[in-house]
N, C-alpha and C positions, 0 to 999 in steps of 0.2 A: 789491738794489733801490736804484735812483738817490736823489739826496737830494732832497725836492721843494721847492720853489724855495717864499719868504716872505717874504711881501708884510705891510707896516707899515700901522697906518689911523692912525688921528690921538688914538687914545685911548694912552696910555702902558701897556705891557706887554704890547698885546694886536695880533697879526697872526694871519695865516689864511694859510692854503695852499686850490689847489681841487683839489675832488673830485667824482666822480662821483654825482651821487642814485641811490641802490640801485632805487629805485621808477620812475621816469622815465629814467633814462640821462641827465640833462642835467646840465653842468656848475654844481657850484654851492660856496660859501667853507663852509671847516670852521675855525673860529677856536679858538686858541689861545691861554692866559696864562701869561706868567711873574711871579712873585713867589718874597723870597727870604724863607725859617723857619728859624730857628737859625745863619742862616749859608749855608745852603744853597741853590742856585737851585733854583726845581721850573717844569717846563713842564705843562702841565695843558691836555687837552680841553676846550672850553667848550662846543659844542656847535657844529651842523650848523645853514644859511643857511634851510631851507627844512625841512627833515625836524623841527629843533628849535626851528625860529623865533628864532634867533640871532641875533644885531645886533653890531656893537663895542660898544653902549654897555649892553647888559646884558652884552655880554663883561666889562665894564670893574667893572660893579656885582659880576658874581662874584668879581674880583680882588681888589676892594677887601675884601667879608666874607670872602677868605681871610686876607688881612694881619689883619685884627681877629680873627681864630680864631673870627668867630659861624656860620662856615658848615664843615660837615665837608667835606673832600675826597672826591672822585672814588673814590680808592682807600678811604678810610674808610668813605664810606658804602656801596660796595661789599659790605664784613666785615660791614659789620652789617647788612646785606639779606640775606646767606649765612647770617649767624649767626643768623638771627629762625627761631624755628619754626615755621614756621606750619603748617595743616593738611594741607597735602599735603606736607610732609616729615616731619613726623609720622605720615601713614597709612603711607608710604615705609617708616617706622622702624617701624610697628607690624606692618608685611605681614613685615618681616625676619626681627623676632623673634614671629612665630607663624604659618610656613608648615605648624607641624602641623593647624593650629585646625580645626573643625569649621565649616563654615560660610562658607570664606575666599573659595570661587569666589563665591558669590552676591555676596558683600562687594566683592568689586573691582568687580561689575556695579553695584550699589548707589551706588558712590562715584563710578564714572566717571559714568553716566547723571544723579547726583542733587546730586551734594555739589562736585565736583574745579569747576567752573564757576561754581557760585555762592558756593562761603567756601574753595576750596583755596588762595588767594594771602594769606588770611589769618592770623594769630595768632590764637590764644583769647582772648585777652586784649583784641583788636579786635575781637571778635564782640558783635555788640547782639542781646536779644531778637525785634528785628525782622527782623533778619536768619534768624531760627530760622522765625518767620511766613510768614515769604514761601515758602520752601522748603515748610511743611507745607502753605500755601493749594496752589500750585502743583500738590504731589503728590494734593492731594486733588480739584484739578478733573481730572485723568487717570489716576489711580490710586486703590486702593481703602486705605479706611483702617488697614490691615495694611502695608502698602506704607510708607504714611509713618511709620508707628510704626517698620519696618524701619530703613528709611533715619533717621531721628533716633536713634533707638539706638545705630545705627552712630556719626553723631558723636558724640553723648557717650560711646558706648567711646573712640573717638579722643582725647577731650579728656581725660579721664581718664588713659588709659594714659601721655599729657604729663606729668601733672601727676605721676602713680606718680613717672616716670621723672627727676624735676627738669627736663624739658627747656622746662616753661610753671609761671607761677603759677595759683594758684588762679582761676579767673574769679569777677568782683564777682559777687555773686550779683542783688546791685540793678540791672546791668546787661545780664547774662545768664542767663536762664531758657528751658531745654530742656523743652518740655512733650509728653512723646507722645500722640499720638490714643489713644483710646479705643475697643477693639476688642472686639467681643463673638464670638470666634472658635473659642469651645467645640465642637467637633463631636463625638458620639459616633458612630462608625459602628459600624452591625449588620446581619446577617444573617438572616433566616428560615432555618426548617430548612429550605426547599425550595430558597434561593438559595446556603445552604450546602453543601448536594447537590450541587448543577448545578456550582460552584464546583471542588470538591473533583473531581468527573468529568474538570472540563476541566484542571484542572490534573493530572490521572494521563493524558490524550491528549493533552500537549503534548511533543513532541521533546526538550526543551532540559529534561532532568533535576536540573541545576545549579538552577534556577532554581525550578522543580516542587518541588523538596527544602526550597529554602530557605522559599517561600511555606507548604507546608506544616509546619517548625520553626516559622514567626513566628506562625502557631495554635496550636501545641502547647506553646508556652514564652513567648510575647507579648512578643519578642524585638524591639529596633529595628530596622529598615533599618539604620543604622547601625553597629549591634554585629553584624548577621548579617552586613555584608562584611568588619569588620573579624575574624570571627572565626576563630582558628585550633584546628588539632586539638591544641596541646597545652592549651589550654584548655578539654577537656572531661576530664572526669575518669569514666570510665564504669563504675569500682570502685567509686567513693563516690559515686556517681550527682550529680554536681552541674557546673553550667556556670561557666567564671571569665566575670564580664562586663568585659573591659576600657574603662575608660572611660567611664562609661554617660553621658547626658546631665545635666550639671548637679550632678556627683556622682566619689565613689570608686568605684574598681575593688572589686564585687563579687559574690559567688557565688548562681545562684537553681538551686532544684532540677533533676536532668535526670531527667524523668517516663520512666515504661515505654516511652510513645509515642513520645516522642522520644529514646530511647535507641538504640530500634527500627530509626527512620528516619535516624540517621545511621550506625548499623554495616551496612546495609544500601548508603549512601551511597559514591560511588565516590574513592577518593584519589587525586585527581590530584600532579602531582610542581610540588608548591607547600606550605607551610606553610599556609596559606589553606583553610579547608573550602568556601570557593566561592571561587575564584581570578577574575580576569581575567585580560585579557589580558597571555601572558608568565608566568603567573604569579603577579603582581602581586596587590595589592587591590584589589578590585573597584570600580569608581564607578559603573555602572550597570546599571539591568536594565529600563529602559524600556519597551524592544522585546518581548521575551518576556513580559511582566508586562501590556501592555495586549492583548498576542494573546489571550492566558489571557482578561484583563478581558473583551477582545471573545467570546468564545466563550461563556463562564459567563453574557451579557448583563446584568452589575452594572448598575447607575445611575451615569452617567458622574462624580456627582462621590464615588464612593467611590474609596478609595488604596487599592490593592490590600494593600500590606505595613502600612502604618501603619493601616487598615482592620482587617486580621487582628488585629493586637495587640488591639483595642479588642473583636473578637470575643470573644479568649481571655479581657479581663478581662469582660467582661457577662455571659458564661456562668456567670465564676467569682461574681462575685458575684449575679445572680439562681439560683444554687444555694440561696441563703441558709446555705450550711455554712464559707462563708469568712467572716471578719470585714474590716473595712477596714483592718486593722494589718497583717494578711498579705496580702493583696491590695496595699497597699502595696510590703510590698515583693518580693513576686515581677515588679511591675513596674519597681522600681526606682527610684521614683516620690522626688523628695529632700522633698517636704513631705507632707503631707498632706490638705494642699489642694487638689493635684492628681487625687487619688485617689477624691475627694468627687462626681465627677462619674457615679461609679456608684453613691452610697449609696443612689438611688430605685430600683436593681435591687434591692440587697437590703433595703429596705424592703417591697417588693411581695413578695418571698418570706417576711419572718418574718409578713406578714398574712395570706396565701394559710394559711403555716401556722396561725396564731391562728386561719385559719376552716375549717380542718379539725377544731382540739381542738373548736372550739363546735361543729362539725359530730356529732364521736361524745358530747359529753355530752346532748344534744337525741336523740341517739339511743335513749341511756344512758335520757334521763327518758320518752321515749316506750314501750320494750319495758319497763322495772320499777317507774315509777311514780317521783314527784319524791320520796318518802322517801328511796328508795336513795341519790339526788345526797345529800339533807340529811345521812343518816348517815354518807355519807364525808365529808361537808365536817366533822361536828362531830367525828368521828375524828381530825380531823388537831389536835384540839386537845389530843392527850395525850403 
């Protein structure tokens, strides 16, 4: 490339060459400074006639705060624009090191639609609380308040995972505050024994076996979506009757019983040539079961807002605990459940079972006092005092 021809203005150090505007096609001055540091001459970009609103004589003014070292260079502030972390190279570094994570698809939809727009060009460190406001008003006039607790979660994992990693400080806390909405998002879903019938019919006339098998597991053992795709056969143990749970939500790898029933229905279960006891495609682990799972739904005629698998699970634990024969410790954790808190959401099942039973006993002593007379009750009650 030819050398391009440079032209002098009247201010010292500072000429221009012309160039092309990228935006208009028209020819327009890209000015130029030399000053020397250490010894050394430096030529330096000052900026574009029209694109950066250049002049010589703000050419001239950058020249002069280079000489006085109050202004960084071109190249320097460069580094340290690459070098700031800010929130989108931050998620960049946080997608890289946890492409196993649970959750990562929705996350990148989360970020792009919510976050990468309004603070991605930012640091933590430049984030104000207001900035946190805008985002949750925003999401809450077109999305529901699960949504934005989603998407705010998401950046303070992000801000965090920075801070874990030394790549930001701390944020001021006086100057940024992450508040999530407030979501009252408890759902217990159940079934009657009549819709559990219908249920159980449609999923034994559904084609697609794989999927029939697995809905029926996630009733028999209250098994996640998540741990039924990732689950493999050598994580069933069919000797010592017990299932490994890898992974489970929120928690360690570990083991919940494998009952009669589902003992049953996976040695009955076909092995395809996969590790995987429900493969996808290739092989692979499974990511969806959409399709077959609302055919089933459509057939069985649920209420559109039950989940078919995450539904089940909630079936197997309501059963168990309005048996009244389970306690909330082992209910716990046959579901795997990391607190106890979460498990609390079925204590009014079995509350309603130990009083159903309480009015059974007063049912036979009212019996008791009716056929042999209220003596009989008083001499067993004052019997028990010896």
């Amino acid at each position: 490339m030819p050398k391009q021809e440079r032209f002098k203005t009247s201010y010292p150090g500072v000429y221009y060459i012309e160039g092309i505007h990228p935006a208009t096609g028209k020819t327009e001055r890209i000015y130029y400074i030399m000053y020397r540091r250490g010894g050394k001459l430096i030529e330096e970009k000052a900026g574009r006639q029209r694109q950066d609103d250049m002049t010589p004589a703000k050419a001239a003014k950058k020249r002069a705060l280079r000489i006085d070292g109050d202004e960084a260079s071109n190249k320097k502030r460069r580094i340290e624009k690459e070098g700031r972390w800010t929130i989108d190279r931050l998620w960049k570094e946080y997608r890289e090191q946890n492409k196993a994570l649970k959750g990562l698809i929705p996350d990148k939809s989360r970020y792009k639609c919510h976050l990468e727009t309004a603070v991605g060009k930012k640091a933590p460190e430049e984030l104000v609380t207001l900035d946190i406001d805008r985002i949750r008003l925003n999401l809450l006039k077109k999305k529901s308040p699960q949504t934005a607790k989603l998407v705010l979660a998401l950046l303070k994992r992000i801000i965090n995972f920075g801070v874990k990693k030394g790549f930001c400080p701390v944020p001021d806390p006086s100057r940024l505050h992450i508040e999530l909405p407030r979501v009252d998002n408890v759902r217990t879903e159940d079934l009657d024994a009549e819709q559990l019938k219908v249920l159980l019919k449609a999923i034994d006339q559904d084609t697609n076996r794989q999927v029939a098998t697995m809905m029926k597991l996630a009733l028999f053992t209250g098994m996640r979506r998540g741990e039924l795709f990732r689950l493999k056969w050598n994580h069933i143990n069919f000797k010592r009757k017990f299932i490994l749970i890898k992974n489970p939500k929120g928690g360690k790898s570990q083991s919940i019983p494998l009952n009669e029933a589902a003992k049953a229905l996976l040695e009955g279960h076909e092995r395809l040539e996969s590790p995987y006891v429900f493969p996808g495609k290739g092989g692979e682990q499974r990511t969806d079961v959409r399709g077959p799972i609302n055919r089933i739904k459509k057939r069985a005629k649920l209420p559109s807002s039950f989940r078919p698998l995450h539904g089940l699970r909630h079936v197997y634990a309501s059963m168990l605990a309005s048996s009244g024969k389970v306690d909330m410790y082992t209910l716990q954790k046959l579901l795997t459940h990391k607190s106890p808190q979460m498990t609390q959401r079925y204590a009014h099942l079995r509350d309603e079972a130990l009083q159903k039973a309480s009015e059974v006993a007063e049912g036979m002593f009212k019996e008791l006092s009716g056929s042999k007379g209220d003596n009989v009750v008083q001499l067993n009650v004052e019997g028990t005092h010896d």
